[in-house]
C-alpha positions in Angstrom: 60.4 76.9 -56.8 58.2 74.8 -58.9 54.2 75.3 -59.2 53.5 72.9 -56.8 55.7 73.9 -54.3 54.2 77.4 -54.3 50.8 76.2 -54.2 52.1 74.3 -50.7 54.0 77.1 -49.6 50.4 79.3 -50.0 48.5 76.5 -48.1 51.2 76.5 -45.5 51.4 80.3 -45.0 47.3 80.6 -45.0 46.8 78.0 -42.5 50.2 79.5 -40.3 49.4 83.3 -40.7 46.0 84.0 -42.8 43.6 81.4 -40.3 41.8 80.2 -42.9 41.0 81.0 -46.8 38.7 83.7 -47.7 36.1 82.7 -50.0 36.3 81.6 -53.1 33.8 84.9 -54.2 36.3 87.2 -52.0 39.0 85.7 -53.7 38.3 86.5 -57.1 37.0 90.2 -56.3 40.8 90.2 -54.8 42.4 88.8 -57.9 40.1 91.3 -59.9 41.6 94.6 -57.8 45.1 92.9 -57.6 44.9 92.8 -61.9 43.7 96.4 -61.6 46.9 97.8 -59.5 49.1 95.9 -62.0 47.1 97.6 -65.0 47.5 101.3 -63.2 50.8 100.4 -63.6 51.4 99.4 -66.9 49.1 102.6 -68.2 51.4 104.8 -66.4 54.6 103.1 -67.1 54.0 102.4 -70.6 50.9 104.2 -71.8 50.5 107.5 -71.5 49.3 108.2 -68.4 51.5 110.0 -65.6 51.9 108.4 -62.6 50.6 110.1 -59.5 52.2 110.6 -56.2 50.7 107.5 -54.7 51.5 105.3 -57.6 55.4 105.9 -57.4 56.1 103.3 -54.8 54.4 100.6 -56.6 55.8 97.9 -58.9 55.4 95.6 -61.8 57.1 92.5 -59.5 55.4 93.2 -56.4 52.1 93.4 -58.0 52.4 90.2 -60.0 53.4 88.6 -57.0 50.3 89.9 -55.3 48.0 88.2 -58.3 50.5 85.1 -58.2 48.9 84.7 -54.7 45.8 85.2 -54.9 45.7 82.9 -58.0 46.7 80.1 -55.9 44.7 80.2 -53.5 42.0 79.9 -55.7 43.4 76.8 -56.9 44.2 75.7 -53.5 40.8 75.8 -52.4 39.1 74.7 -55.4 41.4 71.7 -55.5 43.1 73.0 -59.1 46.5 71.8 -59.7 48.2 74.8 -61.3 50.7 72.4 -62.8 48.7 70.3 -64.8 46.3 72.8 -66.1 48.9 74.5 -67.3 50.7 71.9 -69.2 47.0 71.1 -70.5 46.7 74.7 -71.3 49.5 75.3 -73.5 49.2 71.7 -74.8 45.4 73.2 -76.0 47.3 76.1 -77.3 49.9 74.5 -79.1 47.2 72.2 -81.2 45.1 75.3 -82.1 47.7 77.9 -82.3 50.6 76.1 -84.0 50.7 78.0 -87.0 48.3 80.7 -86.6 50.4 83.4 -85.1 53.4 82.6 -87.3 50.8 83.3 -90.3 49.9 86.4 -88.9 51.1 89.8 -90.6 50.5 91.9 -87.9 53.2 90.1 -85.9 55.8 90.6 -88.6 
């Protein structure tokens, strides 16, 4: 599925099952706890950290999917297209970055 067919598919499924969007301010409180389930994860699957009863059923792909969502429909009702910023972003990235982390020791 491409980027832009995922943004549609989130349109479709909000206006089909969700009524409308929620805010744009609920949304990113959302994104913000959806990031936070994703980082209990990592801290317990890779950090030190023990994971706790309720934290057993819980994954990496369901919880990027989760943020995946909630991202686009941030940038379905902001009018973003997730495609193009993206191509602009690593574009941006590319220009400014190009040799930087190939200099860096720390990544040798």
């Amino acid at each position: 599925m491409t980027i832009q067919e995922a943004q549609n598919k989130v349109d479709n499924w909000i206006k089909t099952y969700g009524v409308r969007y929620f805010n744009e301010l609920t949304n990113i409180v959302l994104l913000t706890e959806e990031v936070g389930e994703l980082a209990r994860i990592i801290a317990r699957k890779y950090g030190e950290q023990s994971f706790k009863e309720s934290d057993k059923n819980k994954n990496l792909e369901e919880e990027m999917a989760d943020i995946l969502f909630v991202l686009i429909c941030l940038a379905n009702q902001t009018g973003v297209d997730l495609n193009s910023a993206l191509t602009k972003s690593l574009e941006k990235k590319t220009q400014r970055d190009s040799t930087r982390h190939l200099n860096n020791e720390k990544l040798k």
